[in-house]
C-alpha positions in Angstrom: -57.7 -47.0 51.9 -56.1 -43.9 51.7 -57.3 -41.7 48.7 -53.9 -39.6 47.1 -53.5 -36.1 47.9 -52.8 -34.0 45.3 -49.6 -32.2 45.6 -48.6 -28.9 43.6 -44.8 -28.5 43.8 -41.7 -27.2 42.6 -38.1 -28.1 44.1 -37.8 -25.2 46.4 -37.5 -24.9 50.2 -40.7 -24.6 50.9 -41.9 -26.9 48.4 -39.4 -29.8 49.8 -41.2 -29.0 53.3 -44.3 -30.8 51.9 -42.6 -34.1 50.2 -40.8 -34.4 53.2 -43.7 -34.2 55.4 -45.7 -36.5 53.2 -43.1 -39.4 52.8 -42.3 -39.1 56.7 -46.1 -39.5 57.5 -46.5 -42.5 54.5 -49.1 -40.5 53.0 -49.8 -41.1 48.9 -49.8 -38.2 46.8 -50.1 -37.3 43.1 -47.5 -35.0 41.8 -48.1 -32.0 39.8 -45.1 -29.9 38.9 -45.8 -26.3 38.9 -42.4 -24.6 37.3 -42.4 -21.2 39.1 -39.9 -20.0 36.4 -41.9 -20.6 33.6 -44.9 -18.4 35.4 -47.3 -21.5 35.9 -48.4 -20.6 39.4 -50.1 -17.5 37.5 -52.2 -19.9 35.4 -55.7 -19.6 36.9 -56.6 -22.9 37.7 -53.6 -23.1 40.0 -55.2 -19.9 41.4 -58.1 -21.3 42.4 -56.4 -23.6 44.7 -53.8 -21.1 46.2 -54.8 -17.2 45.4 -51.4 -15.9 46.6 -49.5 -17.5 43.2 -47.5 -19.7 45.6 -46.8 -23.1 45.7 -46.6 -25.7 47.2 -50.4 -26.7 47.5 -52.1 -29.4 48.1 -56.0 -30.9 47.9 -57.0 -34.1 49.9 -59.9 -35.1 49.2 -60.4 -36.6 52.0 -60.6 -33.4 54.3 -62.5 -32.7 56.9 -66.1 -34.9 57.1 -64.5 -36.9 54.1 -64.8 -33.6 51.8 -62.3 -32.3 49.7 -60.3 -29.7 50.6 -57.2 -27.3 49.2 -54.9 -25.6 51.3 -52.2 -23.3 50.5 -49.4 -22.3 52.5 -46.4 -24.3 53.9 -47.3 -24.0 57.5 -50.9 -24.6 57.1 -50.3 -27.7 55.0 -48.5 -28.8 57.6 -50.1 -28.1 60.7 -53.2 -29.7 58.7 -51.4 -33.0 57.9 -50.2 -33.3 61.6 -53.4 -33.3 62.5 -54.9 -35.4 60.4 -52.3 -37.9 60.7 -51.8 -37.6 64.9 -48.0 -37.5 63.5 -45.4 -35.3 64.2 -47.1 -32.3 65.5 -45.6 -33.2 69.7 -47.1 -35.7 72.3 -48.1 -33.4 74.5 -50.0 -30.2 74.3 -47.0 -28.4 75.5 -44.9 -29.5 73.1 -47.4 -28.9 70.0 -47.3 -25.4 71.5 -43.3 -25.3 71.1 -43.7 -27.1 67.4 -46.1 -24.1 66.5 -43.8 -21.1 67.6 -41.0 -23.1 65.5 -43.1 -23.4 63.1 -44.0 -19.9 63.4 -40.6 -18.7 64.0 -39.5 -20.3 60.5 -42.6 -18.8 58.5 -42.5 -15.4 59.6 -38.2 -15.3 60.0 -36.0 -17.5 58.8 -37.9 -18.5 55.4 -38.3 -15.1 54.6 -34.8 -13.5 55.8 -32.2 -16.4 54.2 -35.2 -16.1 50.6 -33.9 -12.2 50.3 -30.5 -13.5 51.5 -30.6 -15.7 48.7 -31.8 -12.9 46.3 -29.2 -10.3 47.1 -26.2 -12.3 47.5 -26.5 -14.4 44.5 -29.7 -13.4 42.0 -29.8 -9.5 42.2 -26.2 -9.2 41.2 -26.8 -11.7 38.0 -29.8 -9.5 36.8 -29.7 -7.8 33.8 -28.8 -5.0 34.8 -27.1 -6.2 37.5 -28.2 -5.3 40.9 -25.3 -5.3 43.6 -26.8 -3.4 46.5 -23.8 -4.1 49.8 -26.7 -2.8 52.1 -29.3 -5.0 51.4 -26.7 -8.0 51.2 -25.1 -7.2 54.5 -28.2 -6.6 55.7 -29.7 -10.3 54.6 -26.7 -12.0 55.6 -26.3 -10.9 59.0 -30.1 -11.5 59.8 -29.9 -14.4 58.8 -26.9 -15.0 60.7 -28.2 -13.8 64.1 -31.3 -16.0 63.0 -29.0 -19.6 62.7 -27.4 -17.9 66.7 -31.0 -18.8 67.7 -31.3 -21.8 66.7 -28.0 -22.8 67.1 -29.0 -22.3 70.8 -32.5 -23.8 70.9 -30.3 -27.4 69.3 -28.2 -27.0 72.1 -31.1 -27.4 74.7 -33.0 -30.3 72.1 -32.1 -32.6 69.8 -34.3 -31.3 67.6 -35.9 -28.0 67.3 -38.7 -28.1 69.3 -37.6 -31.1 72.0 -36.5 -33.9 72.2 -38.7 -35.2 69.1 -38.9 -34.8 65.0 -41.6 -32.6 64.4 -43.1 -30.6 61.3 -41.1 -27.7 62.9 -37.8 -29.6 62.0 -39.3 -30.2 58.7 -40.0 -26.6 57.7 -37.3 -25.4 59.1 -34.2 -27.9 57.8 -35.1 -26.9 54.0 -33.9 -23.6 54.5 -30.9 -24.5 56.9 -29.4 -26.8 54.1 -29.2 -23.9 52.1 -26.6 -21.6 54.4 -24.0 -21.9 51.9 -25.9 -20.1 49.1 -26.9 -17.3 52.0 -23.0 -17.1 52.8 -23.4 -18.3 56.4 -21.2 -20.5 58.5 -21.1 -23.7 60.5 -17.9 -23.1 62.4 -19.5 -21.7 65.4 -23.2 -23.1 65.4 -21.7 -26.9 66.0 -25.3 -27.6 67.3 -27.2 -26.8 64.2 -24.6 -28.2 61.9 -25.2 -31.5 64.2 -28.9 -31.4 63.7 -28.6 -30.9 60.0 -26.9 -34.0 59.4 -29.7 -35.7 62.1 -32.6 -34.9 60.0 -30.8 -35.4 56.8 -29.8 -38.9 57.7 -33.9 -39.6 57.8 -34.5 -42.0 54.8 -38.1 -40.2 54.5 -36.6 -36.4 54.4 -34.2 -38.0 51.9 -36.6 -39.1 49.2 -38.6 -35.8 50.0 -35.7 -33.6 49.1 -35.3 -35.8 45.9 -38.4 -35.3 44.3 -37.9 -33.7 40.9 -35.0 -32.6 42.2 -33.6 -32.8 38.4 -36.0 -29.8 37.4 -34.2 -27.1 39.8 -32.6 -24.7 37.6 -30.0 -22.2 38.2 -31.7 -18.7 38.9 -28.4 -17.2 38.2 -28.2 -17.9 34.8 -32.0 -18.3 33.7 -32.8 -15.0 32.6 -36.4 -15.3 31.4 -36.5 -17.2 35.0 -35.5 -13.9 36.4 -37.6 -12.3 34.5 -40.6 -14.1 35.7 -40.1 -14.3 39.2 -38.5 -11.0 40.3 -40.0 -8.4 37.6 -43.5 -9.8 37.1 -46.0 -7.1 38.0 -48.8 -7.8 40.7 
């Protein structure tokens, strides 16, 4: 029998990219809420298992030759469980090649564009004092524009992002996506991306992924000592 992993997670993006991936591969965890606004991912315990004050996180402790192991980062986490579950990561080796540059592609550019589209458009301005900066938020929005053109484009090729078949791509990537209201984005002319949004959020698994503890996301814009913690903390 499976032995629980032990899963470190708040109700962001990149934390819903694990609880999806774990319910779509029906692997057990143990949850352990780390509230990002309240500054636990400074605590050092949590540092021990992901130095970069990041979560999600995970230890199995059945890793590799049945020892324990932690891993931090989204795409690592997920790359590892693909492997160690044979699920989702593509058939072929060509297609686990496409699955890692979409991977990849949402790591390095969309998670990180549509995050300071997020914080420009809608948290910098509600700071106290309030930061409205028009260059940064054009700036943020239209990357992250051009970034929802390419995919729009790939979906038009694929069902889903990396072929024809759900991958962990899809599942980092989708998080993000849902979001393009909040990063003042449009649907109107990427029909093939809003298409594939309602695909992978139609999946009973990525459902009750995006659920969990879905009642402790709080409103950055009005959570001051939030703010405070997450965008003023000193390294």
């Amino acid at each position: 029998m499976t032995n629980p992993i032990d899963l470190y997670y708040w109700p962001t993006p990149n934390g819903w990219k694990i609880t999806i991936a774990l319910e779509e591969m029906g692997l057990p965890y143990n949850l352990h809420l780390v509230n990002i606004g309240a500054g636990e991912q400074f605590e050092p315990d949590f540092l021990k298992i992901a130095p970069n004050n990041r979560m999600p996180a995970i230890i199995d402790p059945d890793g590799p030759d049945g020892a324990p192991i932690s891993i931090f980062e989204s795409g690592a986490i997920l790359q590892y469980l693909a492997r160690k579950t044979g699920m989702f990561g593509g058939p072929t080796e060509r297609d686990r090649i496409a699955v890692d540059q979409w991977l990849m592609w949402q790591m390095g550019g969309l998670g990180p564009m549509a995050g300071q589209a997020h914080h420009f458009l809608k948290y910098a301005p509600a700071m106290e004092p309030p930061n409205d900066l028009p260059y940064a938020k054009d700036r943020y929005r239209a990357e992250t524009g051009r970034l929802y053109r390419v995919l729009d484009t790939q979906l038009a090729k694929h069902e889903f992002v990396a072929g024809d078949f759900f991958s962990i791509a899809d599942m980092a990537i989708w998080p993000w996506a849902t979001l393009w209201e909040g990063q003042e984005q449009l649907l109107d002319d990427k029909p093939h991306m809003a298409r594939w949004l309602e695909t992978v959020g139609s999946r009973p698994a990525v459902q009750k992924g995006r659920a969990v503890a879905a009642d402790s996301r709080a409103d950055l814009q009005a959570d001051k000592k939030a703010q405070e913690v997450l965008f003023k903390r000193q390294a």
